[in-house]
C-alpha positions in Angstrom: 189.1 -45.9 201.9 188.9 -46.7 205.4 186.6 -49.8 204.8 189.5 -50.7 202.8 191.8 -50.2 205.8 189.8 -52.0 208.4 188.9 -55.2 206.0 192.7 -56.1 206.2 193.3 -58.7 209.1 194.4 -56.3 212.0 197.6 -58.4 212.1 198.7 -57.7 208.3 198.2 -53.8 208.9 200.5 -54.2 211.6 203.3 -56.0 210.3 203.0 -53.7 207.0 203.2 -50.6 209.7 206.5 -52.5 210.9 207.9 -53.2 208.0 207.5 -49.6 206.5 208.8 -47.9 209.7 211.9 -50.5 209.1 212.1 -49.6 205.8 211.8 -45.6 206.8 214.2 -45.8 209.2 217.1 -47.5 207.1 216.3 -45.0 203.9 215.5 -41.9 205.6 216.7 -42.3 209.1 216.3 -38.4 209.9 212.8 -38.4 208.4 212.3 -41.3 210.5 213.1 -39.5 213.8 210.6 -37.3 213.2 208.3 -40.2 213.5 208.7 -40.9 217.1 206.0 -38.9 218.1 203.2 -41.2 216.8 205.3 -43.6 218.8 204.7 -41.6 222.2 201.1 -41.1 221.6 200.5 -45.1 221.3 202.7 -45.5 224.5 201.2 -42.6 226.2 197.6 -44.4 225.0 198.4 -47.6 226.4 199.8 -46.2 229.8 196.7 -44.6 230.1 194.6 -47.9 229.9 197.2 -49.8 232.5 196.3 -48.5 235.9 192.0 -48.6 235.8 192.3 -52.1 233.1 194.4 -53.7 235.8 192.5 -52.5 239.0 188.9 -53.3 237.3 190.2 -56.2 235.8 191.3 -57.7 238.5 188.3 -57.5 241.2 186.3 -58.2 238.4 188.4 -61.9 237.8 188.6 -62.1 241.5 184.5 -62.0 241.9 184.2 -64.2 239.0 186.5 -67.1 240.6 184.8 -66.6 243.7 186.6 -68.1 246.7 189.8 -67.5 247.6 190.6 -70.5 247.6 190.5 -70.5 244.1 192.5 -67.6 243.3 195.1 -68.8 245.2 195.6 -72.4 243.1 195.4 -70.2 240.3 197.8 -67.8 241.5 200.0 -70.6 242.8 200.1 -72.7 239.2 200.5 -69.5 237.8 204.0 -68.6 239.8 205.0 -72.2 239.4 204.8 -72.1 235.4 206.6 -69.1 235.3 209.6 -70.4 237.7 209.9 -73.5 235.7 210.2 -71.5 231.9 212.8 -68.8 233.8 214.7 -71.6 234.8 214.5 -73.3 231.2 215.4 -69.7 229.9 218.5 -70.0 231.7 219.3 -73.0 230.5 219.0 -71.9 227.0 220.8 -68.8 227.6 223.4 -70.3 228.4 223.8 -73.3 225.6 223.5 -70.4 223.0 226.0 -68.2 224.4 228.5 -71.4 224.9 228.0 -72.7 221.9 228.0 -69.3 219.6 231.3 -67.2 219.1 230.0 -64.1 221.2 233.8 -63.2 221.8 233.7 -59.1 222.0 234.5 -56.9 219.1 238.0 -54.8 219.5 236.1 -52.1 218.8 233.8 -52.4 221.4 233.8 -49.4 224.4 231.8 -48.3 227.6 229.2 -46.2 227.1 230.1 -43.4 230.1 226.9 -42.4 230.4 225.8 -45.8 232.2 225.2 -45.2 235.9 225.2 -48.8 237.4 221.4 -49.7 239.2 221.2 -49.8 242.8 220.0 -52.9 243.3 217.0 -52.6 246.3 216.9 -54.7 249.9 214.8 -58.0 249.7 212.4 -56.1 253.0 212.4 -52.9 250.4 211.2 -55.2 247.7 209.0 -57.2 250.0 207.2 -53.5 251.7 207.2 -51.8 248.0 203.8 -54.8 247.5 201.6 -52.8 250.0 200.4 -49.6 248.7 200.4 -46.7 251.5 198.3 -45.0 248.8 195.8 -47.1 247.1 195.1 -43.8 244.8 198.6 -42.7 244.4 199.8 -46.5 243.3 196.8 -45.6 240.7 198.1 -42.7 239.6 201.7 -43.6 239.3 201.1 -46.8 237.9 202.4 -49.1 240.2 201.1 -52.6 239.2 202.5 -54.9 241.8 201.2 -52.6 244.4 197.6 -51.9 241.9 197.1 -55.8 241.8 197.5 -56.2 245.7 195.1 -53.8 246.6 192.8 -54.7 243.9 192.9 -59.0 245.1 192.2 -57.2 248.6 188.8 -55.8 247.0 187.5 -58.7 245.3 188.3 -61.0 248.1 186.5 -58.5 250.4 183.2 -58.1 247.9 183.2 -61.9 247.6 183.1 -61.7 251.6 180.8 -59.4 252.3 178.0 -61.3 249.9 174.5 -59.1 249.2 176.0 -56.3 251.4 178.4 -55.4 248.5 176.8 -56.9 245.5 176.3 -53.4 243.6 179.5 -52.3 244.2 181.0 -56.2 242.5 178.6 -55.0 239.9 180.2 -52.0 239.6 183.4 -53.3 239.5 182.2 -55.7 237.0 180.5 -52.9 234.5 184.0 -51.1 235.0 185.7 -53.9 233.6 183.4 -53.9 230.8 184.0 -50.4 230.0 187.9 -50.6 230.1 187.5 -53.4 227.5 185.7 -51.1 225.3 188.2 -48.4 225.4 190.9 -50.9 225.3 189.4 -52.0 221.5 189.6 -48.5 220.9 193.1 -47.8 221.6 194.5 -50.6 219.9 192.9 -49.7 216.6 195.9 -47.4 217.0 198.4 -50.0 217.0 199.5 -49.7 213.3 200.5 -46.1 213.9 202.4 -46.2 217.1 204.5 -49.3 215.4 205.0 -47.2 212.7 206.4 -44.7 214.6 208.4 -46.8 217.0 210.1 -48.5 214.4 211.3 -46.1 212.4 213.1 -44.4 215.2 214.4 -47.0 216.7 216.0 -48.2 213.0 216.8 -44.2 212.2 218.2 -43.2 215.6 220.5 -46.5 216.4 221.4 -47.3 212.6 222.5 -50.8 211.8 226.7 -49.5 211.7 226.4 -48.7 215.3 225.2 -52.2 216.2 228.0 -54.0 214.4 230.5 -54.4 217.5 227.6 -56.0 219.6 226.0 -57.9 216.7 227.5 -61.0 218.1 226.1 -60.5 221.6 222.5 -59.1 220.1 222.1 -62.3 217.9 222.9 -64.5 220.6 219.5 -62.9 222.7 217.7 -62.6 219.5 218.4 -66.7 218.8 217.9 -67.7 222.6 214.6 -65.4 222.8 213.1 -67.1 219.4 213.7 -70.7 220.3 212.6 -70.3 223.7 209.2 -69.0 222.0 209.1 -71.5 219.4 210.2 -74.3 221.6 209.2 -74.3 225.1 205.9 -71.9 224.8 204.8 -74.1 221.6 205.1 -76.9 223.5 203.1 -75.5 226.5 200.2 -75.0 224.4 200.3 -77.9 222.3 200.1 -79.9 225.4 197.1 -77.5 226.2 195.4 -79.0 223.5 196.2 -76.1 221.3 198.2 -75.8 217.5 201.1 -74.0 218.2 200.5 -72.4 214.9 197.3 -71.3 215.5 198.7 -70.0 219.0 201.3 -68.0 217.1 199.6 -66.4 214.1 196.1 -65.4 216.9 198.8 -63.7 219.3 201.3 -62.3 216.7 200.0 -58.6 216.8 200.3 -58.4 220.7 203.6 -59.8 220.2 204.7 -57.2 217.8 203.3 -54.5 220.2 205.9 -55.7 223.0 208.4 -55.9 220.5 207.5 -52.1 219.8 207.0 -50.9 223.0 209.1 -52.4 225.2 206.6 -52.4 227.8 204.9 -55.6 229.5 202.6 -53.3 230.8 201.8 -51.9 228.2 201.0 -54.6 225.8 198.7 -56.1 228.3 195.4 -54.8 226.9 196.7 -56.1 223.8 197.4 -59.4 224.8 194.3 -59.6 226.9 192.3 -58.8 223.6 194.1 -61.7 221.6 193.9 -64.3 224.2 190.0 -63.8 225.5 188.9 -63.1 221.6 190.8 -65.2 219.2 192.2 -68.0 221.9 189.2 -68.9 223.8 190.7 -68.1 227.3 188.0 -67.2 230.3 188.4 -63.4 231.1 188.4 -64.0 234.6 191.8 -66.1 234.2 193.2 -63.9 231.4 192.2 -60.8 233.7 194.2 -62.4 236.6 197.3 -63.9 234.9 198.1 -61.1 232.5 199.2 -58.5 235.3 200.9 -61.5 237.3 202.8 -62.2 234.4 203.7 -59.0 233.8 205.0 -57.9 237.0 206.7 -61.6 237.8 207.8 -63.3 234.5 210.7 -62.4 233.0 212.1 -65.1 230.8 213.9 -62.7 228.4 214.7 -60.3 231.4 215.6 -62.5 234.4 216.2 -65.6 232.3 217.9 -65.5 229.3 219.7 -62.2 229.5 221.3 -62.1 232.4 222.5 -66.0 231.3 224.2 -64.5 227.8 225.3 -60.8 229.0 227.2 -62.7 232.0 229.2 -64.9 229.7 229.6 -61.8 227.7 231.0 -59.6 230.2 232.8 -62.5 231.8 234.7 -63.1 228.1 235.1 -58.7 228.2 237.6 -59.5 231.3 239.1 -62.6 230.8 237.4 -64.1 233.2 236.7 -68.3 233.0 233.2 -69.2 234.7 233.0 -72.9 235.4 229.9 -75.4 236.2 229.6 -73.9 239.9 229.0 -70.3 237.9 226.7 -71.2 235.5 224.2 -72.8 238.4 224.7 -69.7 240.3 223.4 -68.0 236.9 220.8 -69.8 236.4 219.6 -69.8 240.4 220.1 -66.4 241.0 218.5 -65.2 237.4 215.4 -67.3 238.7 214.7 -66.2 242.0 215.7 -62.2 240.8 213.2 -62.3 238.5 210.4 -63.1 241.3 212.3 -60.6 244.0 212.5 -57.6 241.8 208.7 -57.3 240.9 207.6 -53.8 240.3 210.9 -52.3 241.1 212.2 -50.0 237.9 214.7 -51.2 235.3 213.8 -55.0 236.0 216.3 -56.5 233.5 219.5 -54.2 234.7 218.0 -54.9 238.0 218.5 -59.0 237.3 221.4 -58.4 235.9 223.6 -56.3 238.4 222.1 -59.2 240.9 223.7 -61.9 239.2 226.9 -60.5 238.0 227.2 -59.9 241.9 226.5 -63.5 242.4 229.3 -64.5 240.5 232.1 -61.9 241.4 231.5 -60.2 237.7 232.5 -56.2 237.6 229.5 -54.0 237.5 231.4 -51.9 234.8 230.8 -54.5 232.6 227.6 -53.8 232.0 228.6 -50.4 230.5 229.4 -52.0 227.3 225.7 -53.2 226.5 223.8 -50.2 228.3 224.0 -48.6 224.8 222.1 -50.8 223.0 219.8 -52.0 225.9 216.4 -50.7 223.8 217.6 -53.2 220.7 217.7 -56.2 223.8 214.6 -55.0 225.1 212.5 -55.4 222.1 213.4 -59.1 222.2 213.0 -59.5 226.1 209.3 -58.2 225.7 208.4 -59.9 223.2 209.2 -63.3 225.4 207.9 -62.0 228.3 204.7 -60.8 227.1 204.9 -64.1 224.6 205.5 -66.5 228.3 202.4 -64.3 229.3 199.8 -65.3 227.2 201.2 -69.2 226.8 200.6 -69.7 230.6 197.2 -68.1 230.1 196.0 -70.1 227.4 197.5 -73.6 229.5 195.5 -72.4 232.6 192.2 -70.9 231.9 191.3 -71.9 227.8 187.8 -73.1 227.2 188.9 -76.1 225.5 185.9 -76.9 224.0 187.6 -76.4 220.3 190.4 -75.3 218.4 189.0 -72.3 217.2 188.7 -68.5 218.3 186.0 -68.6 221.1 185.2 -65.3 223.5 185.2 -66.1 227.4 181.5 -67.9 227.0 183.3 -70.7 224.6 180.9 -69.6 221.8 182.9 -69.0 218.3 183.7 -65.1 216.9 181.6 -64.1 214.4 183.1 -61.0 213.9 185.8 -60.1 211.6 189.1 -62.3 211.3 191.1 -59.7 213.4 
């Protein structure tokens, strides 16, 4: 039975795990409720891999590059991909909000339990980068903070030469092992989607989502052609089929979708990349947590672009030419400038409906249904993640899955 299980193509087991929990949660949406603990576990699994796959990763990709010099072009293309798709997000956001009826439903209300974000100090932002507590940033998981102190190591290994060459090793064997038990968790994945979906589908139920359906399909369209367009065209100008992009990273996609968590779904996008795309581990180990912590195309690009034309349309209030560039500027250079701070996308969002002279209040209306948004912003996100990976650092020796060495899987076809 179980070689029966594992001989299915990892992907298929986990879109039949989303499809039943989609099916559960529409049919039995109490039974499906009960669900959400398989969901936890798979969150709480991956949240346990984050902190030590990140640190190790990442000294282990910085020893590998070797000079700083390096790292730094890298890191530099790397922020100046991810500027340019936020900005094309934007752009989309906006033509599909302008040119779909997203005019609110009368029976649309505030949920009054929202609490509007306090939106942090660009110096609180900036100061939140340095750990005060190397080990504490580890233990609370915070990645922007985990992935400065962790450049600071490699860079001061790579320094120090012979003197610290046991220690890079070490670094480099922990790497190693967090890959291991990264495969490990993820044979999980089927489970926690499971799980995830059927509460989501059995707690939210689709009647509740009719008032916003407008405003939900409107993300849901902008996220899938900003996928389909402007990240297949990255990587078909990568040398890559966008088809064979797709259909390699489609199971860490539906694990963002899931989860909701960038973070999260990095050891599973770091496993589809390195093992079934070809990319170099020291690049996918480097532009993975960057990505994670900086891009947000569905968080600081295309949402804020849609929920502000939204809200705007809740008031009665016109935007013109000079509001939309604001939108688009402001969405940009928020999603850079709230890195590792909580709540990223309401975050974005309270900064440009500021921007434009938009009431906070508005966002109350959408706060409900923020987890349904989130699924789709993820899925981008973590989707913009591996794209810019696979441009920068694919062994492009051939249009086949490859490990980091170039040389073609001859495992199974997961």
């Amino acid at each position: 039975m179980f070689k029966a299980w594992f001989a299915i193509p990892f992907w298929q087991r986990v879109l039949g795990a989303f499809a039943l929990g989609v099916i559960i949660g529409v049919a039995q949406p109490e039974v499906a409720q009960t669900l959400r603990p398989l969901g936890t576990l798979f969150i709480n699994a991956l949240k346990m891999l984050v902190a030590p796959l990140i640190f190790f990763a990442i000294v282990s990709a910085i020893l590998q590059l070797g000079s700083g010099e390096k790292a730094g072009k890298i890191g530099a293309q790397t922020i100046g991909l991810f500027l340019l798709t936020a900005v094309i997000a934007s752009f989309i956001g906006l033509s599909v909000a302008q040119l779909l009826d997203i005019t609110p439903s009368p029976d649309l209300v505030a949920d009054s339990n929202y609490v509007p974000k306090e939106v942090p100090g660009p110096i609180d932002v900036f100061l939140n980068f340095i750990p005060t507590n190397p080990i504490a940033a580890l233990a609370e998981g915070n990645v922007i903070q985990i992935v400065v102190f962790a450049a600071l190591v490699g860079v001061a290994i790579n320094q120090l030469g012979d003197v610290a060459k046991p220690f890079g090793d070490a670094m480099k064997a922990g790497a190693q092992v967090m890959y291991r038990i990264t495969k490990m968790v993820l044979e999980l994945t089927p489970l926690g989607v499971l799980g995830l979906m059927a509460w989501v589908v059995g707690h939210y139920g689709l009647a509740s989502l009719t008032p916003l359906a407008a405003f939900i399909g409107a993300i849901y369209l902008a996220c899938f052609i900003h996928i389909v367009f402007v990240y297949g065209t990255m990587v078909r100008l990568a040398g890559m089929s966008p088809w064979f992009f797709f259909k390699s990273v489609f199971s860490a996609q539906l694990v963002a979708f899931t989860t909701c968590s960038s973070f999260g779904t990095i050891p599973a996008a770091h496993q589809a990349i390195t093992e079934k795309l070809g990319v170099q581990k020291e690049y996918a180990s480097f532009v993975l947590p960057l990505g994670a912590t900086i891009n947000m195309d569905g968080c600081g690009g295309i949402y804020p672009a849609i929920a502000s034309i939204f809200i705007a349309q809740i008031y009665g209030i016109p935007l013109d030419w000079a509001d939309y560039l604001l939108i688009t500027l402001t969405a940009t250079l928020a999603s850079v400038g709230t890195a590792g701070v909580p709540g990223t996308a309401m975050v974005m969002l309270t900064v440009t409906l500021n921007a434009i002279g938009l009431p906070l209040e508005g966002i109350a209306f959408i706060a409900a249904i923020d987890r349904i948004i989130d699924m789709a912003r993820t899925a981008t996100n973590v989707t913009g993640d591996m794209a810019v990976s696979v441009v920068l650092g694919r062994n492009k020796t051939a249009d086949q899955p490859l490990t980091a060495t170039g040389q073609p899987i001859t495992t199974n076809n997961d």
